[in-house]
C-alpha positions as CSV (number, residue, x, y, z in Angstrom):
1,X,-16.3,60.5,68.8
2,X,-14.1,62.6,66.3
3,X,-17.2,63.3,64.4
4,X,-19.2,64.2,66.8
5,X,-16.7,66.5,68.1
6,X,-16.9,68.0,64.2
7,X,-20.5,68.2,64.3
8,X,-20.6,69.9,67.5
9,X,-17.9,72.5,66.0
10,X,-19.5,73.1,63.2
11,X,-22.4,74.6,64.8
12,X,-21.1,76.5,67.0
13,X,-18.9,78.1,64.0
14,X,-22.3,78.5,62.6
15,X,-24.4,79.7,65.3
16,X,-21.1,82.5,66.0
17,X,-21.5,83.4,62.3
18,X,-24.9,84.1,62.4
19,X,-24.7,86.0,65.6
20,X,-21.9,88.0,63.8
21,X,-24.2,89.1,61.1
22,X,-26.8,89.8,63.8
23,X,-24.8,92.3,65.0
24,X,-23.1,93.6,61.5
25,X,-26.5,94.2,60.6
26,X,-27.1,96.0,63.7
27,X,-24.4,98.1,63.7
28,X,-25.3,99.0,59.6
29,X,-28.9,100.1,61.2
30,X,-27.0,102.3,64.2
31,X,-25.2,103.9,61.7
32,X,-28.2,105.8,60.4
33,X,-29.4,109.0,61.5
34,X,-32.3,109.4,63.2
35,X,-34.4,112.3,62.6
36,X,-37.8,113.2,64.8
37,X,-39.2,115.6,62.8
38,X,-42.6,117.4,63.9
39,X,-44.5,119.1,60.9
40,X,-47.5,121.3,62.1
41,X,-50.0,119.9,60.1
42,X,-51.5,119.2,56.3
43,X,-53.7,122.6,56.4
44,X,-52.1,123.5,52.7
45,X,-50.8,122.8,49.3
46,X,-47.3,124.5,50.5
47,X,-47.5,122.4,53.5
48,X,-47.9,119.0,51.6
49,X,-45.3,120.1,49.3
50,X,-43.0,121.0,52.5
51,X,-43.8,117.5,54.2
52,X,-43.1,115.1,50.6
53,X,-39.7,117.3,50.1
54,X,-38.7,116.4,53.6
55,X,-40.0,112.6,53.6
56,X,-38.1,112.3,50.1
57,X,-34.9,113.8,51.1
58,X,-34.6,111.6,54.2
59,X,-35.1,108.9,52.1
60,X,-32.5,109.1,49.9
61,X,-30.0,110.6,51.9
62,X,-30.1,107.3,54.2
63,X,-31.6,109.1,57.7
64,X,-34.3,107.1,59.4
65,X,-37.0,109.7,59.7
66,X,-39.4,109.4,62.4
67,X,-42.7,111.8,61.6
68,X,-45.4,113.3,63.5
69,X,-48.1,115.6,62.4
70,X,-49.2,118.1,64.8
71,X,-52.6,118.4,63.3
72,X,-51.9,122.5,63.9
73,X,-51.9,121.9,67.8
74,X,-49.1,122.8,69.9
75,X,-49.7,121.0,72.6
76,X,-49.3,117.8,70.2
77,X,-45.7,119.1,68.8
78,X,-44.6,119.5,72.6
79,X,-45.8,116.0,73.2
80,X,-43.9,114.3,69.9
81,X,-40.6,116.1,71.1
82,X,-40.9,114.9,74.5
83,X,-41.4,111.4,72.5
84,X,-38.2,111.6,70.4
85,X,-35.8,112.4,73.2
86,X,-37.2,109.5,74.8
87,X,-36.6,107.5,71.8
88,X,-32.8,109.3,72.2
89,X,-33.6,110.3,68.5
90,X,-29.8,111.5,67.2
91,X,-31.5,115.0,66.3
92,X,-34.8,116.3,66.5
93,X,-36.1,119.0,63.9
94,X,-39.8,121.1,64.1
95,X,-41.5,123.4,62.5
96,X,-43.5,125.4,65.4
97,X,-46.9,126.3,65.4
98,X,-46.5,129.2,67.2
99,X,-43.3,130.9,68.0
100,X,-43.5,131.3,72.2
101,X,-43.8,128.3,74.5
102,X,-41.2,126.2,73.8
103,X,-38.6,126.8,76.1
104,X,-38.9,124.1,78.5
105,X,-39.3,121.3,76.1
106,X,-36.0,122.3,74.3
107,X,-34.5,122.7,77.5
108,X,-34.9,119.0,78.0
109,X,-33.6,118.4,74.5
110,X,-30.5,120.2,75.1
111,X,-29.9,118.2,78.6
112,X,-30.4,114.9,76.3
113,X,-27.9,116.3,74.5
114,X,-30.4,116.0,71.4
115,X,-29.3,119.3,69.0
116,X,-32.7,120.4,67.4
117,X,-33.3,122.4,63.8
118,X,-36.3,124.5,63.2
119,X,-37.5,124.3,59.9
120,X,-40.1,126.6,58.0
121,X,-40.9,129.2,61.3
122,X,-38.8,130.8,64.0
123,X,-39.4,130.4,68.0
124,X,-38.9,133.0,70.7
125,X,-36.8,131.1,72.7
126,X,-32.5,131.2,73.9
127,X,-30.8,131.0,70.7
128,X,-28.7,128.3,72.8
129,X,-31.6,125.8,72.4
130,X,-31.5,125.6,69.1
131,X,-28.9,124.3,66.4
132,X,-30.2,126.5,64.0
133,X,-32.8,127.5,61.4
134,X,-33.6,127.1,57.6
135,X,-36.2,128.6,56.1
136,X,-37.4,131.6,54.8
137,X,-37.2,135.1,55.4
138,X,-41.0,136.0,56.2
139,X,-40.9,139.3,56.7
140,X,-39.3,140.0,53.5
141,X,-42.2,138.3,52.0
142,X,-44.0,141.0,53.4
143,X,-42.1,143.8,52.2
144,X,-42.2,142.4,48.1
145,X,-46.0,142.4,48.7
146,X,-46.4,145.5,49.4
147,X,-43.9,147.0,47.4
148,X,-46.0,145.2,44.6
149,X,-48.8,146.9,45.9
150,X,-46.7,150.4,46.1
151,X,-46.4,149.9,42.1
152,X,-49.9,149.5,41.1
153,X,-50.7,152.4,42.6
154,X,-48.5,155.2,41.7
155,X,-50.8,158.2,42.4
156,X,-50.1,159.6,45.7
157,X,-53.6,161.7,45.9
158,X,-55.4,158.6,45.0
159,X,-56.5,156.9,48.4
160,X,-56.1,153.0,48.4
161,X,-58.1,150.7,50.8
162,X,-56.5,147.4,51.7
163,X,-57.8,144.5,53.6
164,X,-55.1,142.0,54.9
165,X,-56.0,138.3,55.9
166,X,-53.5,136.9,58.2
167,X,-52.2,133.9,59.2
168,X,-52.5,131.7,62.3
169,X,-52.7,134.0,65.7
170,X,-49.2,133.8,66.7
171,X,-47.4,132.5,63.9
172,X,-44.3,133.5,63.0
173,X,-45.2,134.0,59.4
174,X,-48.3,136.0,60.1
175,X,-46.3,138.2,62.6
176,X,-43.2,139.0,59.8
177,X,-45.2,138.9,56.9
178,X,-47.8,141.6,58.6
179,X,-44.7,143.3,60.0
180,X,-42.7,143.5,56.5
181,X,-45.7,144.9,54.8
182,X,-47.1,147.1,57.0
183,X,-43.6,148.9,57.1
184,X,-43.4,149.5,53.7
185,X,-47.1,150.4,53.6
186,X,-46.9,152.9,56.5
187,X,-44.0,154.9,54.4
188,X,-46.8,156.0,51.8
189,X,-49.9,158.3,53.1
190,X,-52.8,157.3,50.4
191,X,-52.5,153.8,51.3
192,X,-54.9,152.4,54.0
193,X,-55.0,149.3,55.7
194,X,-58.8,149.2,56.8
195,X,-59.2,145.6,58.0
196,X,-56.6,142.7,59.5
197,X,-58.5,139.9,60.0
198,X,-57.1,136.4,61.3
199,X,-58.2,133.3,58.3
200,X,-55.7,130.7,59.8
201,X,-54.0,129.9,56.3
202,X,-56.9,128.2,55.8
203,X,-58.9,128.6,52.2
204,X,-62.1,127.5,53.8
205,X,-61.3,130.6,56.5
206,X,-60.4,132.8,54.1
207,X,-64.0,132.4,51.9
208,X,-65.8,132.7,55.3
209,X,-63.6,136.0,57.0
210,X,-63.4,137.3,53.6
211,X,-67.4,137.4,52.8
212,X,-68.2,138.5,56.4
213,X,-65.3,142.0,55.7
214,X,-67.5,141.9,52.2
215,X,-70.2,142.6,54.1
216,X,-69.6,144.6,56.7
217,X,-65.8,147.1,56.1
218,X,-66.9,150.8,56.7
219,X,-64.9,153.9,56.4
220,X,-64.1,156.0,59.3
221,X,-67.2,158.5,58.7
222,X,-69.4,154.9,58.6
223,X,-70.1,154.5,54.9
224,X,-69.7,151.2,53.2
225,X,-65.7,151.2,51.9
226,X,-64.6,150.2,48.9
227,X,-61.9,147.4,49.3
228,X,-59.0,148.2,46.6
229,X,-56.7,145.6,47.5
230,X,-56.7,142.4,49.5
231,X,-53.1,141.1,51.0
232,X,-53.4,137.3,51.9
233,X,-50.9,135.7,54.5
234,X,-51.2,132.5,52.1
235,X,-52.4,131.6,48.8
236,X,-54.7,129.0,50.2
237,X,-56.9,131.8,51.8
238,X,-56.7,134.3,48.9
239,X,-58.3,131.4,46.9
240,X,-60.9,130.8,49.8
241,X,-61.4,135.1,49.5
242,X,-62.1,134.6,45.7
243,X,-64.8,132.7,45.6
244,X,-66.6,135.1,48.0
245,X,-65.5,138.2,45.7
246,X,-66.8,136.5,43.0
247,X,-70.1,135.7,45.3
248,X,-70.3,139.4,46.1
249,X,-70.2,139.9,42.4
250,X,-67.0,141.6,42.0
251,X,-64.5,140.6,39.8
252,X,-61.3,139.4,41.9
253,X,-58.4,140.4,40.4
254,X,-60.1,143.4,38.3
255,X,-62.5,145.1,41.2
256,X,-59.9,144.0,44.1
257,X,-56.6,143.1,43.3
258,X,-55.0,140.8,45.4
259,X,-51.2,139.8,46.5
260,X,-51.1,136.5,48.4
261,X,-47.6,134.2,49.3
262,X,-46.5,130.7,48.6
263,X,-46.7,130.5,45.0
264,X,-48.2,126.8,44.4
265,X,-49.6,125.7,41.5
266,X,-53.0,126.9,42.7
267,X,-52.0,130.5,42.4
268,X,-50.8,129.9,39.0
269,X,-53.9,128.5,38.0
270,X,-55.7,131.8,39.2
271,X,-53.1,134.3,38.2
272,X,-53.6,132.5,34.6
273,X,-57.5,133.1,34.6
274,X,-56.9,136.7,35.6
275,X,-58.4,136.4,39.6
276,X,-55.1,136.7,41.3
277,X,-52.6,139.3,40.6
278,X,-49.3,137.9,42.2
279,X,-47.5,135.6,44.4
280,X,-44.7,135.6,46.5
281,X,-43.0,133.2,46.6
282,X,-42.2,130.9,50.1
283,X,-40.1,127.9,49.0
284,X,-41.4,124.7,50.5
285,X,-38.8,121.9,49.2
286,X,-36.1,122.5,51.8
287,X,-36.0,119.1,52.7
288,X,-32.0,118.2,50.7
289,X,-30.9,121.4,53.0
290,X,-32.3,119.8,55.8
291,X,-30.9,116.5,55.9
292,X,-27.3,118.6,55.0
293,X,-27.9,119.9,58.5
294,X,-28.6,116.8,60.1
295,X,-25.7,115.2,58.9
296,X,-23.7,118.5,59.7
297,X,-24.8,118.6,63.1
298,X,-24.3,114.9,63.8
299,X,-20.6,115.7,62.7
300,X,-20.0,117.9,65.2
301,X,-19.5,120.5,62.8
302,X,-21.8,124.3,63.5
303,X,-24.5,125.1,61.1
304,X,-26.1,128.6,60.4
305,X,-27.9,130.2,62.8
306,X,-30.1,131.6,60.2
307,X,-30.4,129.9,56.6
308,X,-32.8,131.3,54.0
309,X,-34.1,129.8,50.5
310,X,-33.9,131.8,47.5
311,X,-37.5,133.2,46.5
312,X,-39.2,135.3,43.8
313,X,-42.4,137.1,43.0
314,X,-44.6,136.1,40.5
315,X,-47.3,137.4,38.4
316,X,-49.7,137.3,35.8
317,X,-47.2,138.3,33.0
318,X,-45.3,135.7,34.4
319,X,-47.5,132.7,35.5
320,X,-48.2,130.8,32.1
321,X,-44.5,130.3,31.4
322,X,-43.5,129.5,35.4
323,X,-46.3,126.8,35.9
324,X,-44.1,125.1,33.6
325,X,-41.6,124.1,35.9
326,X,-44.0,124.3,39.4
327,X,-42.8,121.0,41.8
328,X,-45.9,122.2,43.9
């Protein structure tokens, strides 16, 4: 009887200890952050680079990233959001397709008690919604480009034509970036802006929109104008506008000299054969800042409202030695 009192103790001594790790393991897992992060889409190389740096950074800083690729719909970023405070994510973090609309999906965030970061773009929306942002500052972006533009053109009697390709109706970068360098344009009377057209940072779009201006940019009086100067959102649709330069048989970078933003190794590549003149550079790898604010946040502890990346402008003087140490 004594022994099968022992038996019957020792497995309850062992069922309790293996319950106990059960829930030591358990509590290990609820320990990790939880991110939901919504990324717009994979529509370029800065947007791949943007994704791995945040994927990477959650790995190794421990957080327990849920993803979701909004294939450049905002309809499907509303609907992950709405999926991640069900799943009472500990933070939820985007970066929005379009900067108006969100206001009632972050209003449920903030009655979760979810805090939520915007990465990469800005919304339109009660700075109370939002813990923060962190990215970069896109109407500056603007403002180098055309300040580069201001400097290869010093003659003031000399009129310049420029043709701007923006970004993705709607879009906070294609709203700053056409604001910042349209303001330093405007200050400057030879230089004209002739056609905007919209190539949705997409280098297919920007071949297509750019042979179609190719073909059809007048002056005012009706003649056929000669395009100086093309100013791309991106780089990904200055390369697309290259290739129909070059099927218009111009020279791009020689006949039209052209300014794009994003500085991945693409542009390098082009700056290096001569077809692209310069790059501004928009810093994708802000995914180690990122998970600093998660964890900050989580803490309790107030981030900044506005956080931007360091950036630069490169050239052609200066491509061959920086594609040295490109991460994208």
């Amino acid at each position: 009887m004594a022994s099968s009192r022992l038996s019957i103790t020792i497995i309850i001594a062992t069922l309790a200890a293996i319950a106990m790790a059960g829930c030591a393991r358990k509590q290990d897992d609820d320990q990790r952050i939880v991110l939901g992060f919504s990324q717009i889409g994979s529509e370029s190389a800065w947007r791949l680079a943007n994704t791995e740096s945040i994927k990477s950074a959650a790995a190794t800083s421990n957080i327990d990233l849920r993803f979701s690729d909004a294939q450049q719909k905002q309809e499907n970023q509303i609907a992950a959001i709405r999926g991640f405070i069900a799943d009472k994510v500990d933070v939820i973090a985007f970066a929005p397709v379009v900067t108006t609309g969100w206001d009632a999906v972050l209003l449920e965030a903030k009655a979760a008690g979810i805090p939520v970061i915007l990465t990469d773009r800005a919304v339109s929306a009660d700075a109370s919604l939002y813990a923060g942002f962190l990215g970069s500052d896109f109407v500056e972006e603007g403002r180098k480009a055309a300040r580069w533009v201001v400097d290869q053109f010093p003659d003031p009697k000399s009129t310049v034509n420029i043709v701007q390709l923006q970004g993705t109706a709607g879009a906070a970068p294609a709203q700053d970036r056409q604001k910042g360098f349209e303001e330093i344009i405007g200050q400057h009377a030879q230089f004209r802006i002739i056609r905007s057209e919209t190539a949705d940072f997409e280098r297919a779009q920007g071949e297509a929109v750019m042979a179609r201006v190719l073909a059809d940019t007048k002056t005012p009086a009706g003649s056929k104008a000669q395009i100086h100067v093309l100013f791309a959102h991106n780089d990904d649709m200055a390369l697309g506008a290259i290739k129909a330069i070059e099927a218009a048989g111009l020279r791009p970078g020689k006949d039209i000299r052209i300014v794009s933003i994003d500085a991945v190794r693409a542009a390098f590549e082009a700056m290096i054969a001569g077809k692209l003149n310069a790059t501004v550079e928009c810093n994708p790898l802000m995914g180690p800042q990122l998970m600093t604010s998660v964890t900050e946040v989580v803490s309790g502890r107030p981030i900044a409202r506005r956080h931007f990346v360091d950036e630069a402008v490169f050239t052609q003087d200066t491509a061959r030695q920086a594609i040295q140490t490109r991460k994208y």
